[in-house]
Structures are given as C-alpha cells and as structure tokens.
mmCIF file as gemmi writes it, N, C-alpha and C atoms, coordinates in Angstrom:
data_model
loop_
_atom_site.group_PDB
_atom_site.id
_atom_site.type_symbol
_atom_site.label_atom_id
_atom_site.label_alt_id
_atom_site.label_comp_id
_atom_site.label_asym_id
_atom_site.label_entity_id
_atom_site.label_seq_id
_atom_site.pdbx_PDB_ins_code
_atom_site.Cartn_x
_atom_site.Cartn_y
_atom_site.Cartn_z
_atom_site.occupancy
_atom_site.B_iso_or_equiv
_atom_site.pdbx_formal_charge
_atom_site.auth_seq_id
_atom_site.auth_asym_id
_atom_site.pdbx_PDB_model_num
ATOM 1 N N . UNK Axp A 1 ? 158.71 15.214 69.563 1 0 ? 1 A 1
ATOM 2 C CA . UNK Axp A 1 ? 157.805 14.894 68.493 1 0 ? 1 A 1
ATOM 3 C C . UNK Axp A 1 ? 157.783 13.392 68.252 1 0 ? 1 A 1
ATOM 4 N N . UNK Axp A 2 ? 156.427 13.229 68.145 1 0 ? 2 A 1
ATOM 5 C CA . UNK Axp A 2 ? 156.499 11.774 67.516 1 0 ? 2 A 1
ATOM 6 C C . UNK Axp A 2 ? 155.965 11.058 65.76 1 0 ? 2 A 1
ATOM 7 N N . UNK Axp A 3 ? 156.008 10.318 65.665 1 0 ? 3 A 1
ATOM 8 C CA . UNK Axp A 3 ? 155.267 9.771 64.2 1 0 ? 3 A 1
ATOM 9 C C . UNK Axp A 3 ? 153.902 8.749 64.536 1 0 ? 3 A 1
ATOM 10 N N . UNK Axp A 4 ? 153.113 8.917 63.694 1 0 ? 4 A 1
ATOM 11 C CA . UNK Axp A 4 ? 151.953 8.151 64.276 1 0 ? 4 A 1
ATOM 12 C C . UNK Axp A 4 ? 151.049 8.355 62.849 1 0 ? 4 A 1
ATOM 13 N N . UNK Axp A 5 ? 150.186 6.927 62.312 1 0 ? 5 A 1
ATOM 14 C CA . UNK Axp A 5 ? 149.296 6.915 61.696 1 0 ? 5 A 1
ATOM 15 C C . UNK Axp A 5 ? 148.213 7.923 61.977 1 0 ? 5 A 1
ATOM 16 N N . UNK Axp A 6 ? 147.439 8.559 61.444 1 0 ? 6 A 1
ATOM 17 C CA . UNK Axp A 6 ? 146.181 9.448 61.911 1 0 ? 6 A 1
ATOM 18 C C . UNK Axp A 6 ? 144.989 8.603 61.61 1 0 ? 6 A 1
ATOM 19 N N . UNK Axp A 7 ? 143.993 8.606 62.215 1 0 ? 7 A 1
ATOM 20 C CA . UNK Axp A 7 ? 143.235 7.44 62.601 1 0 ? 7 A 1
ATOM 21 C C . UNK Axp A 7 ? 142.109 7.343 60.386 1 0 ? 7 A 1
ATOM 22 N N . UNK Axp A 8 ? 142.049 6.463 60.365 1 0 ? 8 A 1
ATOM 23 C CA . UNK Axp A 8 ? 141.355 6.189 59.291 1 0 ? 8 A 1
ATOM 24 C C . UNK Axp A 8 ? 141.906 7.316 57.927 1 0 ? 8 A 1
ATOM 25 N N . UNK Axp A 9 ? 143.215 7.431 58.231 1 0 ? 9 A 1
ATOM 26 C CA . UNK Axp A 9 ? 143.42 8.604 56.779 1 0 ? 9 A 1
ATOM 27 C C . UNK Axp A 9 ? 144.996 7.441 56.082 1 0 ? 9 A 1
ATOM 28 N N . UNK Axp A 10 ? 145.192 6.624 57.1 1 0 ? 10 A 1
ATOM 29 C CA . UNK Axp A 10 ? 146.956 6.284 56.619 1 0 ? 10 A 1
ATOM 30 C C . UNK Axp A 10 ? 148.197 7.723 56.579 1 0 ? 10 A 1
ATOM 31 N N . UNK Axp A 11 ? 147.41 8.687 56.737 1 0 ? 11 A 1
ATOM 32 C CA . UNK Axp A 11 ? 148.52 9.605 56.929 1 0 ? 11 A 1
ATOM 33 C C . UNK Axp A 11 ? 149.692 9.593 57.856 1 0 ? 11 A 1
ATOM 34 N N . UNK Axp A 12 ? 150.662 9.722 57.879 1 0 ? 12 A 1
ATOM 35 C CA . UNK Axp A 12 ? 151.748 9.768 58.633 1 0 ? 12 A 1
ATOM 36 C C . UNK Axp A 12 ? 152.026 10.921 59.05 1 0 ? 12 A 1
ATOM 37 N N . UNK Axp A 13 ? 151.767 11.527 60.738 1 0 ? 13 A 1
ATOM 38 C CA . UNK Axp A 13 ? 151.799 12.422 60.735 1 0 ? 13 A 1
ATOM 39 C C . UNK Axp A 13 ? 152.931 12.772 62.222 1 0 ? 13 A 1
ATOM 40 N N . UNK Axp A 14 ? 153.56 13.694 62.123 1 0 ? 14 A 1
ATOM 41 C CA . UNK Axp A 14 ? 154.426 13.57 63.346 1 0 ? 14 A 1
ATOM 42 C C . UNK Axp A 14 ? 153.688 14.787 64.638 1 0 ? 14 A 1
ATOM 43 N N . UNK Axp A 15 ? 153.055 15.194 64.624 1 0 ? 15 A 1
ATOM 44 C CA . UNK Axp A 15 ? 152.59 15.435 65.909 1 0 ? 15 A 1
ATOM 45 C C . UNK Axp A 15 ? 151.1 16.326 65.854 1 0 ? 15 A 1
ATOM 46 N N . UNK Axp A 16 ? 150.207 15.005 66.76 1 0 ? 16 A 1
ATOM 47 C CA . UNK Axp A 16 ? 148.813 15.293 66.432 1 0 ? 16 A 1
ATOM 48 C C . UNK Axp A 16 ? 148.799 16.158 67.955 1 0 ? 16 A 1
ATOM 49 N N . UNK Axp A 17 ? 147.767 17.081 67.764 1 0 ? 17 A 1
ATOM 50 C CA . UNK Axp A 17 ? 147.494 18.41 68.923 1 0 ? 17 A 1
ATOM 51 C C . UNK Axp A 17 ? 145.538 17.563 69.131 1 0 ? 17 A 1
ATOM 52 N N . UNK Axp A 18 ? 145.139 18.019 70.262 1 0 ? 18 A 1
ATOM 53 C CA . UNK Axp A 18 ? 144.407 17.612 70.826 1 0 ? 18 A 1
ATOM 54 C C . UNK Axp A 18 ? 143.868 18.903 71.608 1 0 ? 18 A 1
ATOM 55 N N . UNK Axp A 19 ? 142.542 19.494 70.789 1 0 ? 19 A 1
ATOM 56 C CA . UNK Axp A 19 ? 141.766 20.262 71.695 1 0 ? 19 A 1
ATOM 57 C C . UNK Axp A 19 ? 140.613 20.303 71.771 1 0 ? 19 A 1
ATOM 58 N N . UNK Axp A 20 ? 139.81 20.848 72.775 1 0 ? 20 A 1
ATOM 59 C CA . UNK Axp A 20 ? 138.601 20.575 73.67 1 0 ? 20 A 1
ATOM 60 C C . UNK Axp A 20 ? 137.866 21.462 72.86 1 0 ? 20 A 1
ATOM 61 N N . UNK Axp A 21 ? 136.394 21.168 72.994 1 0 ? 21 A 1
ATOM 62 C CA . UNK Axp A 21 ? 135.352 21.937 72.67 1 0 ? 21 A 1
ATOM 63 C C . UNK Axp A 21 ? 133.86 21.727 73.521 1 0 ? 21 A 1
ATOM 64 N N . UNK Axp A 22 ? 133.623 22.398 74.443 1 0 ? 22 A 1
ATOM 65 C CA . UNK Axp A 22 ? 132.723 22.509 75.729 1 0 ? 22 A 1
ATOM 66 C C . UNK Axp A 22 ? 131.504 23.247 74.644 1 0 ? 22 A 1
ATOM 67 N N . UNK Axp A 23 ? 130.511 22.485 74.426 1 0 ? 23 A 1
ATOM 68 C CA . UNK Axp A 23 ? 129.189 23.164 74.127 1 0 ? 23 A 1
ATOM 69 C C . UNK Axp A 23 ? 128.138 22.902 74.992 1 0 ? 23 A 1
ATOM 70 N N . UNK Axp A 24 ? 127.803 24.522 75.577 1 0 ? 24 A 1
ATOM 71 C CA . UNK Axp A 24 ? 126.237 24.556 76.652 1 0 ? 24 A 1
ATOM 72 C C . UNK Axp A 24 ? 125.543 25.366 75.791 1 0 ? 24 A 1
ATOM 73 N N . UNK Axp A 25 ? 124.17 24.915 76.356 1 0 ? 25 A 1
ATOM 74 C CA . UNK Axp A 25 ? 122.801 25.149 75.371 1 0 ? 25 A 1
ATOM 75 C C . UNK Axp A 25 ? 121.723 25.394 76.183 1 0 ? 25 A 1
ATOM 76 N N . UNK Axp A 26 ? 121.007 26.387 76.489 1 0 ? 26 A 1
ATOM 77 C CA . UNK Axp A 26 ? 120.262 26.828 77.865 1 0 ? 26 A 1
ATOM 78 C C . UNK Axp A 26 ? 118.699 26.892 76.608 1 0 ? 26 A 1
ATOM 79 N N . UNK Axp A 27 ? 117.386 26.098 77.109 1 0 ? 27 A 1
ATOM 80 C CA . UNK Axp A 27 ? 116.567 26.14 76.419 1 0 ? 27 A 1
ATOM 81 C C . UNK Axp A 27 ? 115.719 27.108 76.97 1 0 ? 27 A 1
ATOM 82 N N . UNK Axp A 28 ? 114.678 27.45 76.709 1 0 ? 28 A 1
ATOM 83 C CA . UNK Axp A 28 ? 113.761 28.55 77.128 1 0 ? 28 A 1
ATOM 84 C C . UNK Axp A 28 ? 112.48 27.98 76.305 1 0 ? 28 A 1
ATOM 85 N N . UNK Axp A 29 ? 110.976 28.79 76.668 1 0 ? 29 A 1
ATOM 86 C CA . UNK Axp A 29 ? 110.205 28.445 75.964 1 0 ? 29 A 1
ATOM 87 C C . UNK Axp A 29 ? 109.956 29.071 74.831 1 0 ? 29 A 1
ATOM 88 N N . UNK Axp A 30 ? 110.87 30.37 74.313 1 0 ? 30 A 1
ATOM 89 C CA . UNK Axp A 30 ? 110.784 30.514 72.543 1 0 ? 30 A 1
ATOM 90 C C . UNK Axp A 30 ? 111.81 31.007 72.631 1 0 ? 30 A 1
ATOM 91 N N . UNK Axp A 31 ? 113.267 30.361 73.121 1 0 ? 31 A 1
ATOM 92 C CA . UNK Axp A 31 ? 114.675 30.582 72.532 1 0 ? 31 A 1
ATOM 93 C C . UNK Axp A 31 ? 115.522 29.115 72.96 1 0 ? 31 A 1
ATOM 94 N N . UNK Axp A 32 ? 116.462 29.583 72.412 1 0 ? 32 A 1
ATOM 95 C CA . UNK Axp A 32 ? 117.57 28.325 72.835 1 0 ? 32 A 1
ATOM 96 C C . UNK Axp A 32 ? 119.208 29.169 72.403 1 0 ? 32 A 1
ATOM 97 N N . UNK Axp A 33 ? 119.999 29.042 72.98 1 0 ? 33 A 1
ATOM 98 C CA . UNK Axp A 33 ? 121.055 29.744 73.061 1 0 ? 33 A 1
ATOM 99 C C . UNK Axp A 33 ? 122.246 28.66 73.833 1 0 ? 33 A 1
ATOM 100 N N . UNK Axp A 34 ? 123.54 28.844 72.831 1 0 ? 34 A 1
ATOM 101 C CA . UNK Axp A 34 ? 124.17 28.246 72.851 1 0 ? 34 A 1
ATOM 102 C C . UNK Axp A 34 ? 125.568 28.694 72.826 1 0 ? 34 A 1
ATOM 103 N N . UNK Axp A 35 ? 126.348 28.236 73.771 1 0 ? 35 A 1
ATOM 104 C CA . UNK Axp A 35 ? 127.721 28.635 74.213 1 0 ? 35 A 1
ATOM 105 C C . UNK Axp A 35 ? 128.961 27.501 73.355 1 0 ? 35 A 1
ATOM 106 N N . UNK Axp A 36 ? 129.736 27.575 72.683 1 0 ? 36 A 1
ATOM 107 C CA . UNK Axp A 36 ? 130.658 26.716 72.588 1 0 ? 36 A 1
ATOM 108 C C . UNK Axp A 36 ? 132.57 27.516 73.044 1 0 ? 36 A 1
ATOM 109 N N . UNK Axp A 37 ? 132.847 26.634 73.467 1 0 ? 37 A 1
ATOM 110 C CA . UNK Axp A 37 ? 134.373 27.08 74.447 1 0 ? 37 A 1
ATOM 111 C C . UNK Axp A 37 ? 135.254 26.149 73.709 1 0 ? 37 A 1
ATOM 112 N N . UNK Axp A 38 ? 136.511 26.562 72.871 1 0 ? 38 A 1
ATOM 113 C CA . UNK Axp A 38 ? 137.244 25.891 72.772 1 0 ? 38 A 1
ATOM 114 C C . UNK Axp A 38 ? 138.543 26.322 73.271 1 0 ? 38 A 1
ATOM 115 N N . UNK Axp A 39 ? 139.099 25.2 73.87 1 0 ? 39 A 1
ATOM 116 C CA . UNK Axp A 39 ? 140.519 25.148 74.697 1 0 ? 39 A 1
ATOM 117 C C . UNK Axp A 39 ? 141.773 24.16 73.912 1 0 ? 39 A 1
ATOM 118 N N . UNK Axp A 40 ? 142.587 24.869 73.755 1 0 ? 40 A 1
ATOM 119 C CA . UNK Axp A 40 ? 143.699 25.004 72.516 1 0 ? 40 A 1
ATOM 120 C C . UNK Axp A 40 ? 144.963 23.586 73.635 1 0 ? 40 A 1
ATOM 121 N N . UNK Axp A 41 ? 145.473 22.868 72.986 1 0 ? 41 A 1
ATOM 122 C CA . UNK Axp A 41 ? 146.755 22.6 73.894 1 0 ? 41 A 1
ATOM 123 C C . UNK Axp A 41 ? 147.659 23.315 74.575 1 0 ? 41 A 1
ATOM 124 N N . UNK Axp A 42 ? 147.79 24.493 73.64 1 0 ? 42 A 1
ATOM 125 C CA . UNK Axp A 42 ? 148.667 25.634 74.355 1 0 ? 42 A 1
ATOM 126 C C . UNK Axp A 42 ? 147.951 26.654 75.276 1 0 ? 42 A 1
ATOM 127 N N . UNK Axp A 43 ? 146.616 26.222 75.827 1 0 ? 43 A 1
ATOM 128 C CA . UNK Axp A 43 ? 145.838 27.109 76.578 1 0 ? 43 A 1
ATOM 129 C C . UNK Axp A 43 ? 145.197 28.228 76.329 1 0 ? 43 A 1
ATOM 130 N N . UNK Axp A 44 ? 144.843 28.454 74.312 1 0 ? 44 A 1
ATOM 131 C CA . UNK Axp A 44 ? 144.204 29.821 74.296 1 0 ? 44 A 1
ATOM 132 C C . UNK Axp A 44 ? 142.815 29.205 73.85 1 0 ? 44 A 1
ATOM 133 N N . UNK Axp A 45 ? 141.715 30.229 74.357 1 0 ? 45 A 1
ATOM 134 C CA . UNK Axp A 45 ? 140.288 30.14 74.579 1 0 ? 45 A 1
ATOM 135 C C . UNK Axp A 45 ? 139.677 31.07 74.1 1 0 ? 45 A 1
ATOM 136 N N . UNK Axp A 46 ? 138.897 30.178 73.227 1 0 ? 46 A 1
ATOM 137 C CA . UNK Axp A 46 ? 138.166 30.957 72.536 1 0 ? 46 A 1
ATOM 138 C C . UNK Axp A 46 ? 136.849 30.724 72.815 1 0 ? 46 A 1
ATOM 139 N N . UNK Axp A 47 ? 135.473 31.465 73.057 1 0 ? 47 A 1
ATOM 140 C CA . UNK Axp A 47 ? 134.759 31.436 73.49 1 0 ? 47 A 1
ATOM 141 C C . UNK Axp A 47 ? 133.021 32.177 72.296 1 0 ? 47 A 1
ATOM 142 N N . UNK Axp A 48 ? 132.298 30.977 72.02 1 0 ? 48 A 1
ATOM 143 C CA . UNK Axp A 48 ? 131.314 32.185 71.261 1 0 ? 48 A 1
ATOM 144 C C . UNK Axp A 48 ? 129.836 31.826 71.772 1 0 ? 48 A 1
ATOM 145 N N . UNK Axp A 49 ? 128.944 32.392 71.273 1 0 ? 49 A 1
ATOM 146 C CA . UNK Axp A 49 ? 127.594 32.453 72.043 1 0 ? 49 A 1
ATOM 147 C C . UNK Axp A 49 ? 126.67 32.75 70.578 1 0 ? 49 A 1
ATOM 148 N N . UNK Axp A 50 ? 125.748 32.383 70.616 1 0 ? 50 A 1
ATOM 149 C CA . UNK Axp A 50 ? 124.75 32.327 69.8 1 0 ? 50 A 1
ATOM 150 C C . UNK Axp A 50 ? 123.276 32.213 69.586 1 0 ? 50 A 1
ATOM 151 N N . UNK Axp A 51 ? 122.607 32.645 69.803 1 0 ? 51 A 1
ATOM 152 C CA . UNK Axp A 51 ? 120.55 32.889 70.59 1 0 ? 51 A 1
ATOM 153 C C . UNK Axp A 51 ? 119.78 32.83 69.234 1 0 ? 51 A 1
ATOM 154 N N . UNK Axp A 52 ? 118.845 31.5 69.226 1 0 ? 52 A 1
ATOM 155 C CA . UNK Axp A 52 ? 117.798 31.431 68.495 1 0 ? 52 A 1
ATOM 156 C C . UNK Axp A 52 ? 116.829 31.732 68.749 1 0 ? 52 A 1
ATOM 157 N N . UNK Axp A 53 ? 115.778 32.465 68.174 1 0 ? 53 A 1
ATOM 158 C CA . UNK Axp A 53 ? 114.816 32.766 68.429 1 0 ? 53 A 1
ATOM 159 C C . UNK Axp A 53 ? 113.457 31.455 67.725 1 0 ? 53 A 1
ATOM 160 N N . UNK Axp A 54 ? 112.792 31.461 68.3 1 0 ? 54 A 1
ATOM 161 C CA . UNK Axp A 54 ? 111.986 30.341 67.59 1 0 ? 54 A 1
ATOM 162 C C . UNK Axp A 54 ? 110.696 31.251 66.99 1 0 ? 54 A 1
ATOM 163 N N . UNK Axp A 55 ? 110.394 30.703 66.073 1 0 ? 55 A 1
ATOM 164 C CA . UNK Axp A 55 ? 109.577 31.556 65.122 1 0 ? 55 A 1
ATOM 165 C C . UNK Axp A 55 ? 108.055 32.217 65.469 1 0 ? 55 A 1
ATOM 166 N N . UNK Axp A 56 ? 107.355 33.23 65.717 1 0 ? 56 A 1
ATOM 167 C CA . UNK Axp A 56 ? 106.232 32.9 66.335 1 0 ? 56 A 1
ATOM 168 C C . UNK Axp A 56 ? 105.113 31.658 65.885 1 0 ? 56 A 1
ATOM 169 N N . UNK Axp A 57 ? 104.923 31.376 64.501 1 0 ? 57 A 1
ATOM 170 C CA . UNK Axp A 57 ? 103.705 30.393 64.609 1 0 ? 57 A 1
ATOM 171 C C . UNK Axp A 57 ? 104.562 28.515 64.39 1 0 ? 57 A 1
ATOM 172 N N . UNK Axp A 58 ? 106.234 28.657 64.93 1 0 ? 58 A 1
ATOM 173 C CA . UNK Axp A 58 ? 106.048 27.23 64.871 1 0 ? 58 A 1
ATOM 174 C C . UNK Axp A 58 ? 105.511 26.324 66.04 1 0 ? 58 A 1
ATOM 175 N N . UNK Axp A 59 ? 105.34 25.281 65.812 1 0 ? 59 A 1
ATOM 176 C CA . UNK Axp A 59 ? 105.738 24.727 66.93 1 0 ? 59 A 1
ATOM 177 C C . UNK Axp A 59 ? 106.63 24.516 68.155 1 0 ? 59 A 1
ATOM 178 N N . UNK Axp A 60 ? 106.313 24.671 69.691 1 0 ? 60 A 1
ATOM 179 C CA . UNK Axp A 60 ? 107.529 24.408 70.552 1 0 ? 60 A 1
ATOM 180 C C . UNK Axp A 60 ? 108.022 23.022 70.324 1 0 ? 60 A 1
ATOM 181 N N . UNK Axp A 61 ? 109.324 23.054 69.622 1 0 ? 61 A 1
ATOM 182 C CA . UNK Axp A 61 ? 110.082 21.76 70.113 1 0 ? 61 A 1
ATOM 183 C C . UNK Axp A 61 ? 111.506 22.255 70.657 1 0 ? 61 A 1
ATOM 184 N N . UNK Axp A 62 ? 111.836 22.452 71.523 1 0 ? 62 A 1
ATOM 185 C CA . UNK Axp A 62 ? 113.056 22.641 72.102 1 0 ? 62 A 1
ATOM 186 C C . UNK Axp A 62 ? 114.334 21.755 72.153 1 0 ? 62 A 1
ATOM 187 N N . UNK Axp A 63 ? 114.343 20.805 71.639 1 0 ? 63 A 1
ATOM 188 C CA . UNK Axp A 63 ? 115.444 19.776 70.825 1 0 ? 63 A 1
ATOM 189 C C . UNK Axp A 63 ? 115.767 20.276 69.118 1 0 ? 63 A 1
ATOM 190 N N . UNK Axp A 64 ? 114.741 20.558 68.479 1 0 ? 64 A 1
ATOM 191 C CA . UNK Axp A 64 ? 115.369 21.607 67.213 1 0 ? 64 A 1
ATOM 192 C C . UNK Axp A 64 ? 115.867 22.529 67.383 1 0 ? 64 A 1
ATOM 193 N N . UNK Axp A 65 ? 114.968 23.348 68.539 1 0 ? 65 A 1
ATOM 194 C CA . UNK Axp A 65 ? 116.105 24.985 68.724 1 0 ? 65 A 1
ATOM 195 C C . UNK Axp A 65 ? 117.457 24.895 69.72 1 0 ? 65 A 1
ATOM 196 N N . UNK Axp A 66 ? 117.797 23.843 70.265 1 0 ? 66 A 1
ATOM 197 C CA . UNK Axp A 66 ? 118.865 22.991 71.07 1 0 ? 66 A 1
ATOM 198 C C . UNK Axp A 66 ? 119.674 23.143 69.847 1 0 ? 66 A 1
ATOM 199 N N . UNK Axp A 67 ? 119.287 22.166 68.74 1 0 ? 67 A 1
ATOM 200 C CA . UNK Axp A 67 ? 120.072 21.828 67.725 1 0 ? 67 A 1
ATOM 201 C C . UNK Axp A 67 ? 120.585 22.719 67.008 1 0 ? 67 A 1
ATOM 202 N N . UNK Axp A 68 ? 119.598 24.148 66.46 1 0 ? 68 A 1
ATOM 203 C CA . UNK Axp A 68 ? 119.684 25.217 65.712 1 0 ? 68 A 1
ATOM 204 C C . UNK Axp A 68 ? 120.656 26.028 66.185 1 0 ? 68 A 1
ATOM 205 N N . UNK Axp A 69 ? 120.494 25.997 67.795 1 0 ? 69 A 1
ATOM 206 C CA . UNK Axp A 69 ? 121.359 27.313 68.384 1 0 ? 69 A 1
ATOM 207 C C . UNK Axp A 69 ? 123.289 26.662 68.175 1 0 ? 69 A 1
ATOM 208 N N . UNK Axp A 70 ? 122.69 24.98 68.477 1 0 ? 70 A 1
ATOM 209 C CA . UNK Axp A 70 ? 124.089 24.634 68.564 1 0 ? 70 A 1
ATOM 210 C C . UNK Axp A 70 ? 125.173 24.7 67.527 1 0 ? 70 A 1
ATOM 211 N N . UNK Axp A 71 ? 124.292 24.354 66.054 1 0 ? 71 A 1
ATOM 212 C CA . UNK Axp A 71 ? 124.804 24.908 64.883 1 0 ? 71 A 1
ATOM 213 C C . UNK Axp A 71 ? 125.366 26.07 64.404 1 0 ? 71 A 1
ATOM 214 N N . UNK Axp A 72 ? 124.684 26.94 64.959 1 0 ? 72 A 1
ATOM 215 C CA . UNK Axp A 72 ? 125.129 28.326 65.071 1 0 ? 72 A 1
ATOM 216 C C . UNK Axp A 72 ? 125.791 29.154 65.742 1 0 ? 72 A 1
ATOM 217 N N . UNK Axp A 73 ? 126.677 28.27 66.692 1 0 ? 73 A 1
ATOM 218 C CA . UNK Axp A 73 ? 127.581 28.667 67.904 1 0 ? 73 A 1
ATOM 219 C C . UNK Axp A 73 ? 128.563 27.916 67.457 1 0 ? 73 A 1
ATOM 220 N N . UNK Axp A 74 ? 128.533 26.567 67.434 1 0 ? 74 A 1
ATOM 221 C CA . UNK Axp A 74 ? 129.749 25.642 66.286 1 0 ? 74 A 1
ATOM 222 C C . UNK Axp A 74 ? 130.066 26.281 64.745 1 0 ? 74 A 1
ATOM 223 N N . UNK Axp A 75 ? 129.304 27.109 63.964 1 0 ? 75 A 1
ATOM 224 C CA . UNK Axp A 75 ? 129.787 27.701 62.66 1 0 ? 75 A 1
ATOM 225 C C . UNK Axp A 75 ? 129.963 29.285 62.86 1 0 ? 75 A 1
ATOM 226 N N . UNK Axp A 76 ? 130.206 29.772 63.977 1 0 ? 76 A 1
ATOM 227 C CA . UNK Axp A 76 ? 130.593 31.159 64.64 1 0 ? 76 A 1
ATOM 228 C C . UNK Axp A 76 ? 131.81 30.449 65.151 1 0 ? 76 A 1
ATOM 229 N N . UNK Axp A 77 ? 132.285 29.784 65.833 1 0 ? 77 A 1
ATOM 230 C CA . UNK Axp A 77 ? 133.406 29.561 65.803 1 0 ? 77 A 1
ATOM 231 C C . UNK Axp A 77 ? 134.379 28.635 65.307 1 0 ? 77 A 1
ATOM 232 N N . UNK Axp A 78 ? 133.639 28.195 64.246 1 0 ? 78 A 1
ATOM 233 C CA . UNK Axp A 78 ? 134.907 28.056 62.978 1 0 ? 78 A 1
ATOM 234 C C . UNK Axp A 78 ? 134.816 29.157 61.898 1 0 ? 78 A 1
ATOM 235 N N . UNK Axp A 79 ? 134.083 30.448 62.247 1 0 ? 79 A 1
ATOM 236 C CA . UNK Axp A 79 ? 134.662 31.43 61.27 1 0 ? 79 A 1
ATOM 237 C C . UNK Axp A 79 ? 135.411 32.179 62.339 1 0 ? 79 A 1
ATOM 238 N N . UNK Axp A 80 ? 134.952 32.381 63.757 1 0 ? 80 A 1
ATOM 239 C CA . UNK Axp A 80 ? 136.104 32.649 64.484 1 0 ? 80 A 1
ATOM 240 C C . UNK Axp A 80 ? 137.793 32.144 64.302 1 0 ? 80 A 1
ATOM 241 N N . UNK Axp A 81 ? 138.033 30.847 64.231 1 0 ? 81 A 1
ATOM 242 C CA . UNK Axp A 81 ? 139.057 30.163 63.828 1 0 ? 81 A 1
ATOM 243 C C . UNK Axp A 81 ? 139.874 31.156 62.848 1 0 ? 81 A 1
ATOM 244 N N . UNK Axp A 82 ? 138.824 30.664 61.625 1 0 ? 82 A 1
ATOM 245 C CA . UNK Axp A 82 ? 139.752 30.882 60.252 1 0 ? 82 A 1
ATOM 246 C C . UNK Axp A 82 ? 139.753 32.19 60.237 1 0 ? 82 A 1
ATOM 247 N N . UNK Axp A 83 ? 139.371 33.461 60.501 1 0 ? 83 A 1
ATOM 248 C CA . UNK Axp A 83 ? 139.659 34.618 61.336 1 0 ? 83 A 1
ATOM 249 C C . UNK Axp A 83 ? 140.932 34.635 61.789 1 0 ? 83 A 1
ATOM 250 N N . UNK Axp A 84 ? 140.758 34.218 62.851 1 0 ? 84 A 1
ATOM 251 C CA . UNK Axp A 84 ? 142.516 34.307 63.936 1 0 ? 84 A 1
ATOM 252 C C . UNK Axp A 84 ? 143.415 33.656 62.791 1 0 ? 84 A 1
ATOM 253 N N . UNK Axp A 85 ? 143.528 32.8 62.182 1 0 ? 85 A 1
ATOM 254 C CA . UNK Axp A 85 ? 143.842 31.985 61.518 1 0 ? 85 A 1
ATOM 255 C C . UNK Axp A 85 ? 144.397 33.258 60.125 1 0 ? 85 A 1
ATOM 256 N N . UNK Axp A 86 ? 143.367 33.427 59.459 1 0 ? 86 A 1
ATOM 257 C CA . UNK Axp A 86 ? 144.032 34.636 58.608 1 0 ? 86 A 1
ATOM 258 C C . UNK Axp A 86 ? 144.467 35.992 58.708 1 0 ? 86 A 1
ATOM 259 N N . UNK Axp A 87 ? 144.491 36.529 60.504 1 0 ? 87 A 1
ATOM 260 C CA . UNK Axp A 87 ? 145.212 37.116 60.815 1 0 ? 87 A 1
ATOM 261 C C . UNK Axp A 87 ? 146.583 36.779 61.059 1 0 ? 87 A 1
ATOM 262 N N . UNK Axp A 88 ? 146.752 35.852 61.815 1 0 ? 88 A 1
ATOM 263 C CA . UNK Axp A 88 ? 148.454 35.066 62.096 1 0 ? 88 A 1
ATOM 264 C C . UNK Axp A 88 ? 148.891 34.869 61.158 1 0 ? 88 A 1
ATOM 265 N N . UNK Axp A 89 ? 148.297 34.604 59.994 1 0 ? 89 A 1
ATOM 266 C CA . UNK Axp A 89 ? 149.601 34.398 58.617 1 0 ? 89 A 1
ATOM 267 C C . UNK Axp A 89 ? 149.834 35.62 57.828 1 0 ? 89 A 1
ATOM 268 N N . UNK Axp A 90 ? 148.95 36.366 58.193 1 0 ? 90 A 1
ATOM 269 C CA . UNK Axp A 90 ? 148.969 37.771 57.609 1 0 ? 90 A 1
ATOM 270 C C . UNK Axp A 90 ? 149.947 38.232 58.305 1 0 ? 90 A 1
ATOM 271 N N . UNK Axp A 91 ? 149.983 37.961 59.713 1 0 ? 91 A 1
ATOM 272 C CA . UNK Axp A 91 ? 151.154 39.177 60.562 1 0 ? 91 A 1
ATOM 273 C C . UNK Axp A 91 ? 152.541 37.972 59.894 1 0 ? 91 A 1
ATOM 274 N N . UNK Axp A 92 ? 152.462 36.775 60.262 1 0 ? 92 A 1
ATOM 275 C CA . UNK Axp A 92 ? 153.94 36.191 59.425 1 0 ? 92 A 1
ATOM 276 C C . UNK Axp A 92 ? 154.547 36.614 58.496 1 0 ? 92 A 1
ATOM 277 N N . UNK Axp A 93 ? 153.352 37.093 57.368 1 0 ? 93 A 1
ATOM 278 C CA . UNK Axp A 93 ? 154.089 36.994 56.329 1 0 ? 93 A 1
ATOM 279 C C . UNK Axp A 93 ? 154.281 38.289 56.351 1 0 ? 93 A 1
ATOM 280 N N . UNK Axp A 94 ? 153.846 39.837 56.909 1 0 ? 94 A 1
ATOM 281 C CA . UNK Axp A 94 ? 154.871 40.972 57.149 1 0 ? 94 A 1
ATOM 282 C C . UNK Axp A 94 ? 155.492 40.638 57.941 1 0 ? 94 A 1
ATOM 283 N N . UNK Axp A 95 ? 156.402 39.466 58.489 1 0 ? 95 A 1
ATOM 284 C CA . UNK Axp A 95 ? 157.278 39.73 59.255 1 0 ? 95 A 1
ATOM 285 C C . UNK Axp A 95 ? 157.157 40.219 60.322 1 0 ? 95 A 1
C-alpha cells in the first residue's frame, strides 16, 4: 500500500484502484445501441447493453441517439454497481 494525494480533492488516500470502462455504440438509421464493459483491477466484468429507439417523427441525427444510448448504458451500469454493491454488504453483514 501506498499514500498519495488524490488528484484535485487534497485527500490523502492510501491506495487508489484503477478501472477500465470500454463504451461501443453501433448507430443504425432509427436506433443506436450501446455497450459499456467495465474491467475491475481484480479482473471482474461487468458488462451492460442498452437500445434507443429514435422516435418516429424526429429528426435523424445519429450523434444524439449515440449520446442517448450512451447515457443509458453508463446509468444501467452504475445501478448495476450499486446493486452488486448492496448485495456484498448485505452478505458481510450476515456473516
């Protein structure tokens, strides 16, 4: 373990973890769908997927539904997270 400032907080923190987050986004001409992969330091993977549909009378812009799907694959897996997250302290705390 080490000690180390955390960048712009002054916190002192003794051991910062470092993990990946891979987001793909496949456009279509009235969807956009979006993959985000996150890879843990200790190697567990979590994986979610997410498909927008674009509305029938908007406009095609396929950089909003890029954006939309990506939002919605990034906030699926941070309720994925806090999920796993309030299962593991649940099993801790029965022991």
């Amino acid at each position: 373990m080490y000690a180390e400032r955390h960048a712009g907080t002054g916190v002192v923190v003794s051991h910062v973890r470092t993990w990946h987050v891979e987001l793909s986004i496949a456009e279509e001409t009235d969807t956009a769908a979006a993959t985000a992969i996150l890879t843990t330091d200790n190697g567990i993977v979590v994986r979610v997927s997410q498909q927008t549909p674009r509305n029938g009378g908007d406009v095609a812009a396929p950089e909003i539904g890029a954006e939309i799907a990506a939002g919605h694959a990034l906030g699926e897996l941070a309720r994925e997270l806090m999920s796993r997250a309030a299962q593991d302290a649940e099993s801790l705390a029965r022991g």
